[in-house]
C-alpha positions as CSV (number, residue, x, y, z in Angstrom):
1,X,0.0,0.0,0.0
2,X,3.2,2.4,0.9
3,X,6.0,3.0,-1.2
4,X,9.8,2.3,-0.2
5,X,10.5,5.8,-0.2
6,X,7.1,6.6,1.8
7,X,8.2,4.2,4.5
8,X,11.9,4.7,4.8
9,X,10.6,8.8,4.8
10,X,8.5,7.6,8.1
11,X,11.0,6.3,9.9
12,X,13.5,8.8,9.5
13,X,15.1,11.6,11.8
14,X,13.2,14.1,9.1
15,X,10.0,12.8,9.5
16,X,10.3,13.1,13.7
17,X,11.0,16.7,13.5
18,X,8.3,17.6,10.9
19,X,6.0,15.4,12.9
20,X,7.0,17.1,16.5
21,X,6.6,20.2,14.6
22,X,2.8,19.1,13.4
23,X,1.8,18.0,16.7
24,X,3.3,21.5,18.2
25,X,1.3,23.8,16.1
26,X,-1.8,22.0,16.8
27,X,-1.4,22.5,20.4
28,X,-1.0,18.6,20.9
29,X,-4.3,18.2,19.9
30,X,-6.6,16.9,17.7
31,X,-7.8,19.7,14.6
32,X,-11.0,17.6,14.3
33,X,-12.4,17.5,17.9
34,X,-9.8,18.5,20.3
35,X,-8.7,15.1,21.7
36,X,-5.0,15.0,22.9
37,X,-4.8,11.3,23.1
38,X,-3.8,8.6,20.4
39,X,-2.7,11.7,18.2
40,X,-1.8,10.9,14.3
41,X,-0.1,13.3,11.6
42,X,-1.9,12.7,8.0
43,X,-0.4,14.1,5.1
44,X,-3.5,15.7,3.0
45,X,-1.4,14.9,-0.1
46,X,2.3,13.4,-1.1
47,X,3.2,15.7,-3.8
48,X,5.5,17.4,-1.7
49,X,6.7,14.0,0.6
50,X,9.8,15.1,2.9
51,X,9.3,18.4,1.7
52,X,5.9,19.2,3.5
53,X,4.5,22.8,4.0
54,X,2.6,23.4,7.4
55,X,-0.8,22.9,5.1
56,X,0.3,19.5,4.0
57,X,-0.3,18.2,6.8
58,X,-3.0,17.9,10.1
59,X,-3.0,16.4,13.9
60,X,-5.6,13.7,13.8
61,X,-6.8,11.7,16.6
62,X,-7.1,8.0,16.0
63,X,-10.2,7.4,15.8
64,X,-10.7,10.7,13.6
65,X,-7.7,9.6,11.4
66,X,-9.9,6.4,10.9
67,X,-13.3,7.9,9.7
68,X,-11.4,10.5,7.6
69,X,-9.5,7.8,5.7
70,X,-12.7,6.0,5.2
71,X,-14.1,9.0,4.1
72,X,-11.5,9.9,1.6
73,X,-11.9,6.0,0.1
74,X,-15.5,6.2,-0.2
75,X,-15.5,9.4,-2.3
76,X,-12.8,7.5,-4.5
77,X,-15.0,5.0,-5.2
78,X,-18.1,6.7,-5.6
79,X,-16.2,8.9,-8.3
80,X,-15.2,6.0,-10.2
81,X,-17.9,5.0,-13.2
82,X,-20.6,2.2,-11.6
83,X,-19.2,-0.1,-14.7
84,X,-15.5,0.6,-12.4
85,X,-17.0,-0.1,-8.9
């Protein structure tokens, strides 16, 4: 599901300090509803992987993280032709 490069990028010194720096901005908290627990950074898009602007990315909760994800498949698939689904 993940690339090489998408992994290695996640695992890497980089990635902790654009994460920390993620997590600060959003107070440690959630930008959905608030939570501080179980907190997630989602990229809204890879185009600029290991080069992300502050906008690239947002403090997700698990269970937010979750029904955002599911939310972002569903509309995939419901834009794809009915012959496609």
């Amino acid at each position: 599901m993940f690339s090489p490069e998408y992994i290695k990028y996640i695992h890497s010194a980089e990635w902790s300090v654009r994460r920390t720096r993620a997590l600060r901005l959003a107070d440690y908290h959630c930008q959905v509803c608030h939570a501080s627990n179980w907190l997630q950074v989602h990229h809204n898009n890879y185009s600029r992987l290991g080069k992300e602007i502050d906008a690239d990315l947002i403090v997700l909760c698990a269970p937010c993280h979750y029904w955002i994800t599911w939310m972002i498949r569903i509309r995939r698939w419901l834009a794809k032709p009915a012959h496609a689904r």
